[in-house]
ROPABA-568937 format. One record per atom (N, C-alpha, C, O): x, y, z; residue in one letter. Coordinates in pm, whole numbers, plus 32768, in hexadecimal, padded with zeros to 4 digits. Last residue first. Layout:
% residues N
XYZA ...
//
This chain:
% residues 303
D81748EA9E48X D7DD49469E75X D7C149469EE7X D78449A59F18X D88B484A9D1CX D8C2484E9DB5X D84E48B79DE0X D81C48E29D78X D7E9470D9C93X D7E3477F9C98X D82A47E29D18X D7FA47C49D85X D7EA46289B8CX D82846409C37X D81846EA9C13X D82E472A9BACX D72945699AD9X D75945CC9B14X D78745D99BA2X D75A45A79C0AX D64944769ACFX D6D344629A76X D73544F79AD4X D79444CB9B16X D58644C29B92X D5A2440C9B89X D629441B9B25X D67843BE9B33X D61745A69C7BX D5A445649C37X D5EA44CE9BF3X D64D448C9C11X D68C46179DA7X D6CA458A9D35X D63245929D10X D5DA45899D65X D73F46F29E6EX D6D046EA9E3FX D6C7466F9DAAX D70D468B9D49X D835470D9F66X D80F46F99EC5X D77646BE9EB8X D74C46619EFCX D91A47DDA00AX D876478EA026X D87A476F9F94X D8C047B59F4BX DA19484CA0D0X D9F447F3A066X D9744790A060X D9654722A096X DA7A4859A1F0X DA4148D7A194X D9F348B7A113X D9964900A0EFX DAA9478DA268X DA48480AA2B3X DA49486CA27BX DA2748D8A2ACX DAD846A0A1E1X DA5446BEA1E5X DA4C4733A253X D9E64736A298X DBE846C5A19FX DB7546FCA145X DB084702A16FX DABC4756A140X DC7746B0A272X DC964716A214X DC0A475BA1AAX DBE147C8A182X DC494598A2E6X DC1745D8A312X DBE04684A2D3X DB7746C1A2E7X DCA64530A1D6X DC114521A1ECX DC044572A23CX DBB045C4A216X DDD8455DA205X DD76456CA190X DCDC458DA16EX DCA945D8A11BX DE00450DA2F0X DE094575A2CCX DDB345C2A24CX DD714629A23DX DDF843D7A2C7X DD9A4446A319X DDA344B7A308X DD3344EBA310X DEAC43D4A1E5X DE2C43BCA1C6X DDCA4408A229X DD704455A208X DF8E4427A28EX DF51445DA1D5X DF02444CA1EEX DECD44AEA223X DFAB436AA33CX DFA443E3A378X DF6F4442A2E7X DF2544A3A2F7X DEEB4250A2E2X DF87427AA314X DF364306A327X DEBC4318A325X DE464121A335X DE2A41D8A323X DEA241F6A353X DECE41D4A3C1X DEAD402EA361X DEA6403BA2C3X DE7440CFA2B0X DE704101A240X DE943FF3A453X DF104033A438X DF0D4029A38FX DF75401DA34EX DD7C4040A497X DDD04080A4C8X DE3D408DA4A6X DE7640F9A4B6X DCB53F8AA478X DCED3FB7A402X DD49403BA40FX DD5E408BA3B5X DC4E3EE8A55BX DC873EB1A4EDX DCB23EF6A466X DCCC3EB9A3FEX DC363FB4A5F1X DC8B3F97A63DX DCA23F39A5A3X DD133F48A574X DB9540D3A550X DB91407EA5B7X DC354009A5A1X DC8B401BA54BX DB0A41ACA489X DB5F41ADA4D3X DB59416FA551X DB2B41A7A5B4X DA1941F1A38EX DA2441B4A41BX DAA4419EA416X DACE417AA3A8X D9654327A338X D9E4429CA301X D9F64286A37DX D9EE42DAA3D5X D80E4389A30FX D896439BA316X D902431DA2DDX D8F442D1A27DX D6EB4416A317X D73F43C0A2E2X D7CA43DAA2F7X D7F2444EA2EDX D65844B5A3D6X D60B4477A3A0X D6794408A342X D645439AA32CX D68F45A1A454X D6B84510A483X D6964499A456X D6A7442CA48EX D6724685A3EEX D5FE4629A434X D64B45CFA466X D62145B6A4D7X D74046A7A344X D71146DDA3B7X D6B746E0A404X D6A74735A45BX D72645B2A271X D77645FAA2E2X D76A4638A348X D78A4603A3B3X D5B64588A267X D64A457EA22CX D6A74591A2A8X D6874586A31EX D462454DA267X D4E84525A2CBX D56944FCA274X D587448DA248X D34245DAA25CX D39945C2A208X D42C45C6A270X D4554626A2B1X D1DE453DA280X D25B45C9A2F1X D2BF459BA272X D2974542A227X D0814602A23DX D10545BBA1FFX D18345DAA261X D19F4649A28EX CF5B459EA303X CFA545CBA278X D0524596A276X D087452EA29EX CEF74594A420X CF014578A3CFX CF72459BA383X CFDF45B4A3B7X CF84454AA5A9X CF5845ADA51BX CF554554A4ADX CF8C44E7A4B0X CF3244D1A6EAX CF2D44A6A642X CF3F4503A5DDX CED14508A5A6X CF2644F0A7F9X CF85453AA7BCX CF814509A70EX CFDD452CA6C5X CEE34434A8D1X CE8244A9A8A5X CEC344F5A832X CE78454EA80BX CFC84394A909X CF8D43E9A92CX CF2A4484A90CX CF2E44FDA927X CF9D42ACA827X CF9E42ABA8ADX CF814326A911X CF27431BA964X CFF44345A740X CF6A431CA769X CF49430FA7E2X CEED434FA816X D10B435FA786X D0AF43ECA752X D01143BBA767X CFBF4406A79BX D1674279A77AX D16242B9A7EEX D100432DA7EBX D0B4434DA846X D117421CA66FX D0D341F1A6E7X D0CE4239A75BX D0694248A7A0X D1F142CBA616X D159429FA5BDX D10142AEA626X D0B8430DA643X D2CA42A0A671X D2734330A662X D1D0431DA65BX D169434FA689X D30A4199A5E6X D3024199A68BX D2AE4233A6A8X D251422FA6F9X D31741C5A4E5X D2824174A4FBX D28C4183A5A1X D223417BA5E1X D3BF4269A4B5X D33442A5A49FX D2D14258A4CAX D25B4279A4D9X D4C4421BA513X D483427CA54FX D3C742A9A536X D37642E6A57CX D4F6412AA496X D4AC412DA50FX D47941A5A554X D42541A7A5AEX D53441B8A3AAX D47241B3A397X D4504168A435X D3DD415DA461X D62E4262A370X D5F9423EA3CEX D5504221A3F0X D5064263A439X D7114201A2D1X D6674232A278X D62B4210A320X D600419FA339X D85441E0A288X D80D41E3A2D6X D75C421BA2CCX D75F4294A2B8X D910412DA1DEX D8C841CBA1E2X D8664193A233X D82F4126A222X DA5A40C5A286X D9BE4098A23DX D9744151A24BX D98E41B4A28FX DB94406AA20CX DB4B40B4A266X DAB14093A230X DA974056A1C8X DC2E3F90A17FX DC634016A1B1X DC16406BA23CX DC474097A2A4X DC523E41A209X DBB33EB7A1C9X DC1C3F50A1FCX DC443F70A26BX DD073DA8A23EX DCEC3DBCA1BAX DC743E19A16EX DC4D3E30A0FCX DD1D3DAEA34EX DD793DDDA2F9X DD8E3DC8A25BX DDF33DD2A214X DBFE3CDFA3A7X DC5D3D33A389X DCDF3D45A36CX DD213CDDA370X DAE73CBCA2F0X DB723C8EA2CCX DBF83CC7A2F5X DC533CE0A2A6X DA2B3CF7A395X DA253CC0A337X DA9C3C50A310X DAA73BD5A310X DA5C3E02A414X DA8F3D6AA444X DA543D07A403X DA473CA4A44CX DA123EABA369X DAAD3EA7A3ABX DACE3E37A3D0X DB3B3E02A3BDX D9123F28A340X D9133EADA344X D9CF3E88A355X D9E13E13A335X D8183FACA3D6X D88A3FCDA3F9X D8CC3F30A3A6X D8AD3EC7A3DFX D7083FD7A2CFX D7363FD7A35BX D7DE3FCBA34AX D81D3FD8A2E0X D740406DA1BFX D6E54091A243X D708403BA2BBX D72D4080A31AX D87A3FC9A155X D7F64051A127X D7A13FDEA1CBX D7AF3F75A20AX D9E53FA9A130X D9443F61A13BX D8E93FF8A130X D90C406AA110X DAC43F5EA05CX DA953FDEA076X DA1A3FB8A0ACX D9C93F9EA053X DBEC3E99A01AX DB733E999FF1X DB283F33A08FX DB5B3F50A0FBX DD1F3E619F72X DD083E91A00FX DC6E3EA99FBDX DC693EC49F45X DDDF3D2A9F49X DDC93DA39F26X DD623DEA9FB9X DD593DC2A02DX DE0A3BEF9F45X DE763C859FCDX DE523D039FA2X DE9A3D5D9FCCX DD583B6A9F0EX DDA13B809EA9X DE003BF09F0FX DE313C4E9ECFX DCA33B539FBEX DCD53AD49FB7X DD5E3AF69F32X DDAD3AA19F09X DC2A3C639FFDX DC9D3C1BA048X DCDF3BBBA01EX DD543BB1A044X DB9D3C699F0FX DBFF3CC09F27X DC5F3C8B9F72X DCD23C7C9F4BX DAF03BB19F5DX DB1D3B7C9EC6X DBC83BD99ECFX DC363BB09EADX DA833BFFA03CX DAAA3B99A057X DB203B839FD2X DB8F3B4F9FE3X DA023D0C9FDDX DA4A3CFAA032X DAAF3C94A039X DB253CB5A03DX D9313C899F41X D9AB3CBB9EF3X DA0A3CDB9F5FX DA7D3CC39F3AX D8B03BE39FB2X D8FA3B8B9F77X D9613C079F1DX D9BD3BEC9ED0X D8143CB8A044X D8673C57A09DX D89E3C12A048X D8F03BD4A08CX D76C3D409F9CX D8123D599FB2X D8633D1CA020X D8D13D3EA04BX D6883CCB9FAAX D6ED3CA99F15X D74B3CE19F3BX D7AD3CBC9EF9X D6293D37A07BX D6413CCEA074X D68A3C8E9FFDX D6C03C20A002X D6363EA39FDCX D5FF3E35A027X D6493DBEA060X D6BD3DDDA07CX D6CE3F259F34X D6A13EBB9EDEX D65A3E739F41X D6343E049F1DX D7D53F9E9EF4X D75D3FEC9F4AX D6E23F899EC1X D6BD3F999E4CX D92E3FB19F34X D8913F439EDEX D8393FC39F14X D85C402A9F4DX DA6B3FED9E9CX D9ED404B9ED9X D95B3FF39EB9X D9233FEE9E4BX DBB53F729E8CX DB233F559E43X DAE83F8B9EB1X DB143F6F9F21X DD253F709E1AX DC7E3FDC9EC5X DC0B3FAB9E65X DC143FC69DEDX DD963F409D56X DD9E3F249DCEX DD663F329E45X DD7A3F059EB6X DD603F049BF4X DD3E3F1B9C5FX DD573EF59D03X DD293E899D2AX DDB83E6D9B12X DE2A3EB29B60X DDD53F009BE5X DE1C3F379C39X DD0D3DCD9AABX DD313E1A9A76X DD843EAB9AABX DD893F1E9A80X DCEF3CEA9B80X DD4A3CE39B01X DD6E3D4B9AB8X DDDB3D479A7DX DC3C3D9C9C0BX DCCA3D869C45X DD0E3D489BCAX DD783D809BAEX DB593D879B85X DBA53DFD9B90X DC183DEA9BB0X DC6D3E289B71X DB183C6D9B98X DB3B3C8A9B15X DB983D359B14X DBF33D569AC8X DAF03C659CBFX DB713C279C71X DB833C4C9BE8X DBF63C4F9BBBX DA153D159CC2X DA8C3CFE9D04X DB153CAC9CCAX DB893CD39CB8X D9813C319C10X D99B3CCC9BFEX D9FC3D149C3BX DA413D5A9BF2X D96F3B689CE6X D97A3B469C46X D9C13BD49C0AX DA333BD49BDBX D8F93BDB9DC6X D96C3B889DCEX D9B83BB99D2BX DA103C0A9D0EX D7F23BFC9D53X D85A3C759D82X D8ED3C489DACX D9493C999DB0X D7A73B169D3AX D7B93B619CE3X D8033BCB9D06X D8623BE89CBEX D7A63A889E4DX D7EF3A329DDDX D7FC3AB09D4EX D85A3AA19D00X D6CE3B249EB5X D7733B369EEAX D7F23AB99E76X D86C3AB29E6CX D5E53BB19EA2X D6313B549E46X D6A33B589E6CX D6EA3BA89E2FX D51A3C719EF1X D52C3BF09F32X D54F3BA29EE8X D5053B439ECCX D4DE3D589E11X D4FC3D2F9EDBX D52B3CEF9F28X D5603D129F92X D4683CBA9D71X D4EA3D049D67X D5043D229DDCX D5643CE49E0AX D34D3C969D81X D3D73C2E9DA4X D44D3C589DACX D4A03C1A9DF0X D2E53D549CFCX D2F53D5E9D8EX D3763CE49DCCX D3D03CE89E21X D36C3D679BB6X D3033D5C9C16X D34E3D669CC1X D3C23D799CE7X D45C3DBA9B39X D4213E129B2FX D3683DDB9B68X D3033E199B4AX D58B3D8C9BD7X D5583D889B8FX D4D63DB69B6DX D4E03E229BA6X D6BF3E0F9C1FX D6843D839C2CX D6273D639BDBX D64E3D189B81X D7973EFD9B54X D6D73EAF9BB4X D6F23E5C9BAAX D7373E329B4DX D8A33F7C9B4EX D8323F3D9B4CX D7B03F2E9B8FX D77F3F5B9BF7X D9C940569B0DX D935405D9B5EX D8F93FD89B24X D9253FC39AB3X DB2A40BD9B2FX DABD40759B19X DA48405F9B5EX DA4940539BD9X DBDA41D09B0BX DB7341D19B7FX DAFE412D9B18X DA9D41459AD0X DD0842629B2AX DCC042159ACEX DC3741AB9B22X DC4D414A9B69X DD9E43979B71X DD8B432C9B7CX DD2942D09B57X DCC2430D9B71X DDE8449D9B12X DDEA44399ACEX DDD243BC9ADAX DDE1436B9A7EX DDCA451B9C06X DD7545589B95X DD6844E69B2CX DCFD44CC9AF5X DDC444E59D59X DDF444919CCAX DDC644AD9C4AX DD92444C9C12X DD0345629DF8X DD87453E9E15X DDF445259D9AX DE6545569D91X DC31458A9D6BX DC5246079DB1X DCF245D29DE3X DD4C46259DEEX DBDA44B19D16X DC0E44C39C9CX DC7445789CE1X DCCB45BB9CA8X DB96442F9DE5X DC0743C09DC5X DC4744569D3DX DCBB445E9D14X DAA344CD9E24X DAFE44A59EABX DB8744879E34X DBDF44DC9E38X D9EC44AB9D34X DA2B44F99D3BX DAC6450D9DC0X DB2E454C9DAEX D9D443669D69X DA3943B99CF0X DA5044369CE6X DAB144599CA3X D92C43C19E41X D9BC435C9E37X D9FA43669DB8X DA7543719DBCX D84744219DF6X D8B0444D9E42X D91B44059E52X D97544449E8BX D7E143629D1CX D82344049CF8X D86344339D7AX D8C744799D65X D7BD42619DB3X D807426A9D5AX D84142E59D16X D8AF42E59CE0X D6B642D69E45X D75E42B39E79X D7CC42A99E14X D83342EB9E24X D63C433F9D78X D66D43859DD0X D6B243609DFCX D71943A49DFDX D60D42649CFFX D64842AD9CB2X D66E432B9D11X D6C543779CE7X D55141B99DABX D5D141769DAEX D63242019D40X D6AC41ED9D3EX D453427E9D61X D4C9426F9E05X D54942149DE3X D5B142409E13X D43C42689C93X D46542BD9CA9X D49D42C29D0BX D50842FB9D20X D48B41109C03X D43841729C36X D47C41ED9C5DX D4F641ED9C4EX D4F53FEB9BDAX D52A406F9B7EX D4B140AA9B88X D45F40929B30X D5203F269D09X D4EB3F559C81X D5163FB99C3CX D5793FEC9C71X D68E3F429D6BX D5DC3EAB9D7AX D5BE3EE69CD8X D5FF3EE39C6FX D7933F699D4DX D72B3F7E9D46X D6F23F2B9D55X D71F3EB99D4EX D8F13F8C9D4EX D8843F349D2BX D8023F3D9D85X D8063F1A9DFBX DA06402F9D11X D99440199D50X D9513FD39CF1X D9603FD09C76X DB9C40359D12X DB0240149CCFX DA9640389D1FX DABC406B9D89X DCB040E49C67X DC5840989CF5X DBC640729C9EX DB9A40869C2CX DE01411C9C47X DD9640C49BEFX DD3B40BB9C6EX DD6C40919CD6X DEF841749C9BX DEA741BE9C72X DE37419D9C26X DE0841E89BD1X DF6A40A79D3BX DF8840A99C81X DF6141299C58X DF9C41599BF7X DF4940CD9E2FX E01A40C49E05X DFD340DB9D5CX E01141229D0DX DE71416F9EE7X DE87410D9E73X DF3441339E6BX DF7941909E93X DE2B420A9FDAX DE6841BC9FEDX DEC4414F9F51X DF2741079F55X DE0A43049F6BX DE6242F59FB4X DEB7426F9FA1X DF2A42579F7AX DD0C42AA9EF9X DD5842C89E82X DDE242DC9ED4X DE4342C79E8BX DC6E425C9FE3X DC9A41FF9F64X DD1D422F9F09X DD7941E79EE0X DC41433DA024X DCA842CCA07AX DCC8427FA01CX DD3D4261A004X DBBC43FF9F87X DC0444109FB3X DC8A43A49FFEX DD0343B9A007X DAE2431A9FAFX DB1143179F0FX DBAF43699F34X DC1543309F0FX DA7A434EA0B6X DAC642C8A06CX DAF842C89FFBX DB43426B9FDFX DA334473A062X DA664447A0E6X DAB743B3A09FX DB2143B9A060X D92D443A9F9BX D9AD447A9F83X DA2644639FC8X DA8744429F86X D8A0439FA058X D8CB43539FC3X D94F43939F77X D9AB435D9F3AX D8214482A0DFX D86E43DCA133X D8C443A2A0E8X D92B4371A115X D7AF44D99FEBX D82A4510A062X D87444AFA0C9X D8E944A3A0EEX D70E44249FA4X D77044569F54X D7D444AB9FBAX D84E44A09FB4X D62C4413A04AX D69643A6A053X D72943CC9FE4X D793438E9FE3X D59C44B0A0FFX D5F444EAA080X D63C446EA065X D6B44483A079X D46D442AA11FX D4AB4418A134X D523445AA0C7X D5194443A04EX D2C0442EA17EX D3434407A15AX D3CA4428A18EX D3D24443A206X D1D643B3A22FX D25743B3A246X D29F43A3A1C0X D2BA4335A18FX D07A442AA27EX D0E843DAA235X D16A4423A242X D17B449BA256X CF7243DDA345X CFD243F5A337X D04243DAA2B9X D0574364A29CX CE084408A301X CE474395A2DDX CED243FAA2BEX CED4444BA262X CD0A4463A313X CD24441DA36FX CD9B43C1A372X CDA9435BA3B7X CCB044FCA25AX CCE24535A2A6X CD1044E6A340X CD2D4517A3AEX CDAC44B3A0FFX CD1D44B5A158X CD3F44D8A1FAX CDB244D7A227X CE2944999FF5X CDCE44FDA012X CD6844C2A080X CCF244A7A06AX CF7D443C9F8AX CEE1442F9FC3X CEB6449F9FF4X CEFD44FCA01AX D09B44629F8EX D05544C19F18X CFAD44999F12X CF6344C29EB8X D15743CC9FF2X D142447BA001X D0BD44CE9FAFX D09845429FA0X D21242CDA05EX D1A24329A017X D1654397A07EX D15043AEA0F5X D2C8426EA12EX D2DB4278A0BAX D23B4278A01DX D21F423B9FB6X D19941AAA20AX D24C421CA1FFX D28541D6A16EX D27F4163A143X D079421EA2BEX D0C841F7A25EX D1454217A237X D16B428CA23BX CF4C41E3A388X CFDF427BA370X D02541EFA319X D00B4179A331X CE0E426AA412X CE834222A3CDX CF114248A3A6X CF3E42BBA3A6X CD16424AA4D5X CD7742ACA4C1X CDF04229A453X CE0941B2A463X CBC4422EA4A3X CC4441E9A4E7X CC924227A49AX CC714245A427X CAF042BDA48BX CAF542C0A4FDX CB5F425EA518X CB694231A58AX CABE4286A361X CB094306A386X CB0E4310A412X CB384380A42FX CAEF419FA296X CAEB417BA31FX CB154214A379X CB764218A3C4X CB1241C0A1A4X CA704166A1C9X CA914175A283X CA404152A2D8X CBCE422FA184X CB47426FA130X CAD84224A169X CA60423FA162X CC854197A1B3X CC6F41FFA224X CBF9420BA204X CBA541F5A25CX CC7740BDA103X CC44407AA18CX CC2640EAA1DAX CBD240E0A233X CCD1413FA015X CC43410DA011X CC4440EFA097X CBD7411FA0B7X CDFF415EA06BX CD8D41F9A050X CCF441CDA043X CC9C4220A05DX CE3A408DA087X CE2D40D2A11BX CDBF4155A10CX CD6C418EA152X CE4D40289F84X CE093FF4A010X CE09403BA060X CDAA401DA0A7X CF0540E49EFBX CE7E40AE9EDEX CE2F40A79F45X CDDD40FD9F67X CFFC40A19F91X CFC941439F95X CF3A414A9F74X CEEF41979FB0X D0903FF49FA9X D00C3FE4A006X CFA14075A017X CF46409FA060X D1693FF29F37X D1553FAF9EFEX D0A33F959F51X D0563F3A9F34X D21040C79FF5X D1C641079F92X D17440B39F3FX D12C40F29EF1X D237406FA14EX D2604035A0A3X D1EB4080A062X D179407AA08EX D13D3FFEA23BX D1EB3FCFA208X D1F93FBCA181X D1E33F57A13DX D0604072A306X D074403AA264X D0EE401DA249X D0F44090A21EX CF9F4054A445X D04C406AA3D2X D053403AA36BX D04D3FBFA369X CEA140C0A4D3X CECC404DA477X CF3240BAA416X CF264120A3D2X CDDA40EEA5D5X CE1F4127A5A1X CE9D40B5A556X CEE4406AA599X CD2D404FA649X CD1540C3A664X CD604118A60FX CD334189A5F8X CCBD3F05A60EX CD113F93A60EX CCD53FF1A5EFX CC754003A5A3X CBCD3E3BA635X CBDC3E9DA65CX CC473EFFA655X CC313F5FA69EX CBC03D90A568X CBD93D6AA5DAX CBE93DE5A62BX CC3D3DC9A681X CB943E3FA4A1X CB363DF4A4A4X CB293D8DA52FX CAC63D51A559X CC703E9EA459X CC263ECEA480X CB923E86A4BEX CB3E3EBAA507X CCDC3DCFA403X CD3F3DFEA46EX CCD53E53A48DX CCD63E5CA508X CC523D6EA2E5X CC6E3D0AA383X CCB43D66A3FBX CCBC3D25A463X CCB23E4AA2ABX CC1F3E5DA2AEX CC0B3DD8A314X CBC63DDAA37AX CDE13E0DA24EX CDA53E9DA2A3X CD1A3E59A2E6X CD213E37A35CX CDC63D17A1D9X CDEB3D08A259X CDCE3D94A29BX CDA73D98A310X CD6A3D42A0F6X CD0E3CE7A134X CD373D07A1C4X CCE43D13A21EX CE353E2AA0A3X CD743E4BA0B4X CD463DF7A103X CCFD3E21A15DX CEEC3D41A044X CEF13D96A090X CE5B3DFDA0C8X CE3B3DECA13EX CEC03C209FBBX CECB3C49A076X CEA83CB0A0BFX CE6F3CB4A12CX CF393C569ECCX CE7D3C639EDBX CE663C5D9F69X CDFF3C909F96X D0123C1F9ED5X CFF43CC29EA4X CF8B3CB79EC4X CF5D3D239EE9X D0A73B4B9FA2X D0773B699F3CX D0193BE69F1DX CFCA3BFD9F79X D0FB3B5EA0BFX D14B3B21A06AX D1233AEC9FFDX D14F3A7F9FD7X D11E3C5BA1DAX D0D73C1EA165X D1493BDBA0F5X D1B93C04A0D8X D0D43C23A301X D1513C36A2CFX D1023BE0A21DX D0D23B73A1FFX D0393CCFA417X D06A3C62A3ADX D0BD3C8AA35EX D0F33CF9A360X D0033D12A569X D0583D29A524X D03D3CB6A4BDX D02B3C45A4EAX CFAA3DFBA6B3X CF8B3D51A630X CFD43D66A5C0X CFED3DDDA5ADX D0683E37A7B2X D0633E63A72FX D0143DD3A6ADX D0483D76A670X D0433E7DA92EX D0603DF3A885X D0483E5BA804X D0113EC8A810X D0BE3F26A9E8X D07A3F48A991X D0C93EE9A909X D12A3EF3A8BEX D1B43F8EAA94X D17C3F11AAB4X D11F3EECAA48X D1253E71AA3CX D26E4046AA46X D1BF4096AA69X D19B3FFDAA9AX D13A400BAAE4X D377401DAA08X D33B40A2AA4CX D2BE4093AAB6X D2A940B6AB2AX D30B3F64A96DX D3873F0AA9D0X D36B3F9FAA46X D3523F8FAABEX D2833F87A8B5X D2613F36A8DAX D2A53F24A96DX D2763EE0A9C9X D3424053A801X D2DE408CA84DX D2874028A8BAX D2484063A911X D41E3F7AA7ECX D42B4006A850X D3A14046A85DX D3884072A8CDX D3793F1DA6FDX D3A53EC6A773X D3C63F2CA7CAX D3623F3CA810X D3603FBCA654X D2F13F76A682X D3003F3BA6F4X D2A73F26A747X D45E3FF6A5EEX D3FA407EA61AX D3AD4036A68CX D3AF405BA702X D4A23F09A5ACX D4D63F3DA60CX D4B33F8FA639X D4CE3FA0A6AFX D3D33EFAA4DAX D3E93E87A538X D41E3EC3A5A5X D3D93EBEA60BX D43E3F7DA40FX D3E43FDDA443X D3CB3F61A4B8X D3923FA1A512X D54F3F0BA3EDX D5583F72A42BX D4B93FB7A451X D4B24015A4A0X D4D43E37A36CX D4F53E18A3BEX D5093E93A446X D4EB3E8BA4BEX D49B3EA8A26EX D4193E80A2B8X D4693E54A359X D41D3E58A3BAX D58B3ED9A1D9X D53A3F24A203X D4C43F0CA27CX D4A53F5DA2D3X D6683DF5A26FX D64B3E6CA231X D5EA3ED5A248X D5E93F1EA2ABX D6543D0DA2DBX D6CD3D46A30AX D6E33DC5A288X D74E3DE6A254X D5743C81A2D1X D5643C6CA25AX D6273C9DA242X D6703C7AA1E5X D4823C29A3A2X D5323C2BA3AEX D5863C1CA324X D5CE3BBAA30CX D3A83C68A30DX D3AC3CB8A3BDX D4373CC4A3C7X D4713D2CA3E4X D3803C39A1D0X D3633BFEA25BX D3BA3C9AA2AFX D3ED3D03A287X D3703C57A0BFX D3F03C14A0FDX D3D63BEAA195X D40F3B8AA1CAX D2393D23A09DX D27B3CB1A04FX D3373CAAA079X D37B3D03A046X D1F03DC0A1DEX D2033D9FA150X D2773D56A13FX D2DC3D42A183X D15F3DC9A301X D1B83DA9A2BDX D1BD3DD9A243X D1763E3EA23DX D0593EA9A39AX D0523E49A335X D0E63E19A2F4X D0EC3E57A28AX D00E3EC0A4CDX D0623ECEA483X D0843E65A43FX D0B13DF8A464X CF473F5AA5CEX CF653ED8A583X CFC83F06A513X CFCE3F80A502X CED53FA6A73DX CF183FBCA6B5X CF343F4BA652X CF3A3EDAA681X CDE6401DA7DDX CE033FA1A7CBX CE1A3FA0A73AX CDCA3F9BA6DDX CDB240E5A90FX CDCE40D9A881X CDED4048A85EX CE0C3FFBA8B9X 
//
């Protein structure tokens, strides 16, 4: 086999999303001995060029990163049905050679909203978003529902970064937003913003408030200033990905990875150990083994 994997817009160490499918990439590499070709795109018209270059050098089987490649991958399978493809965070392509990965991120999202609302002294928290899409509205509905199951009254500020792809990769803006919440009595800020939430992290700490990371583990960031991070495990889908190719083992169509998949969780490690008191674990553990929520883009739904 001879695998490749397309980045998207922040890069490989972006200490978010793209980074964690990096870590998929790298354990399956470190396992199997098996290189992986790999780019890392850093304009919207890259993405197609670089599939059909990945094929074209021969993969056998090519990773999409990001719903922002849902276009491209569905024209490169259509032309290429003897190379297998797979993609994470879309669900809704039609072909038979081509895996996709989503994700409840609203249950991971509930889980932290739960800690958040533990942890806040004002009863004020925030999140900050990349774009204003339906996936960033899923994290954002399980975390208000998490904060509002603890705190009925508690006062939940939201933004975007902004409304192209850059929004990803603005850590001077999510900074900016970060601080504007914290003036407004906010103390836990929730990003799920990519690479734009390394400056809300940072904006959180520099003010002693406490900041919330998204998909990879990000704790050591800053620690004792990241409560905990949601966890979106997409190393799991791109290390599956491959391994599943590797041995004869490829399926198509859609897998869907919440809770009980293992598919998302909250990280618990050595830098945010003494900011989880015995409430808060309790808390999270409490809900998620009976408590599932279903989030369209304005609604919380329990079921």
């Amino acid at each position: 086999m001879k695998p490749a994997v397309i980045y998207d817009m922040g890069g490989k160490f972006d200490k978010s999303f793209n980074e964690g499918v990096w870590n998929g990439v790298k354990k399956f590499t470190e396992e199997t001995g098996i290189e992986v070709m790999e780019f890392e795109v850093t304009n919207e018209t890259q993405r197609e060029q670089a599939m059909r270059r990945m094929v074209e050098r021969g993969a056998t089987i090519v990773l999409g990163v990001g719903f922002a490649q849902a276009d491209a991958i569905a024209a490169v399978a259509a032309d290429n049905p003897d190379v297998q493809f797979s993609i994470i965070d879309v669900s809704w392509l039609d072909s038979p050679n081509l895996r996709q990965y989503a994700f409840k991120e609203h249950e991971g999202s509930y889980l932290v909203g739960v800690a958040a609302a533990k942890a806040s002294q004002t009863n004020k928290v925030g999140f900050v978003g990349g774009m204003d899409i339906p996936l960033i509205s899923r994290f954002a509905c399980g975390y208000v529902g998490g904060v509002k199951s603890v705190s009925a009254n508690a006062e939940i500020y939201q933004n975007m970064t902004g409304s192209t792809p850059s929004a990803w990769n603005d850590p001077a803006k999510g900074a900016e937003l970060t601080r504007s919440q914290i003036d407004r009595g906010a103390d836990v800020v929730y990003h799920a913003a990519g690479g734009t939430g390394v400056g809300v992290i940072q904006a959180a700490a520099d003010a002693g408030k406490l900041a919330i990371g998204v998909d990879s583990n990000q704790n050591g960031l800053a620690p004792g200033s990241v409560l905990t991070s949601m966890l979106k495990r997409v190393d799991v889908a791109a290390y599956n990905t491959f391994m599943d190719a590797s041995k004869g083992q490829f399926t198509s169509g859609v897998q869907v990875l919440g809770l009980a998949e293992g598919g998302v969780d909250w990280a618990l490690d050595e830098n945010n150990e003494n900011l989880i008191t015995d409430d808060i674990k309790g808390g999270c553990l409490s809900k998620r083994g009976h408590t599932i929520w279903r989030c369209s883009s304005a609604r919380l739904f329990s079921g």
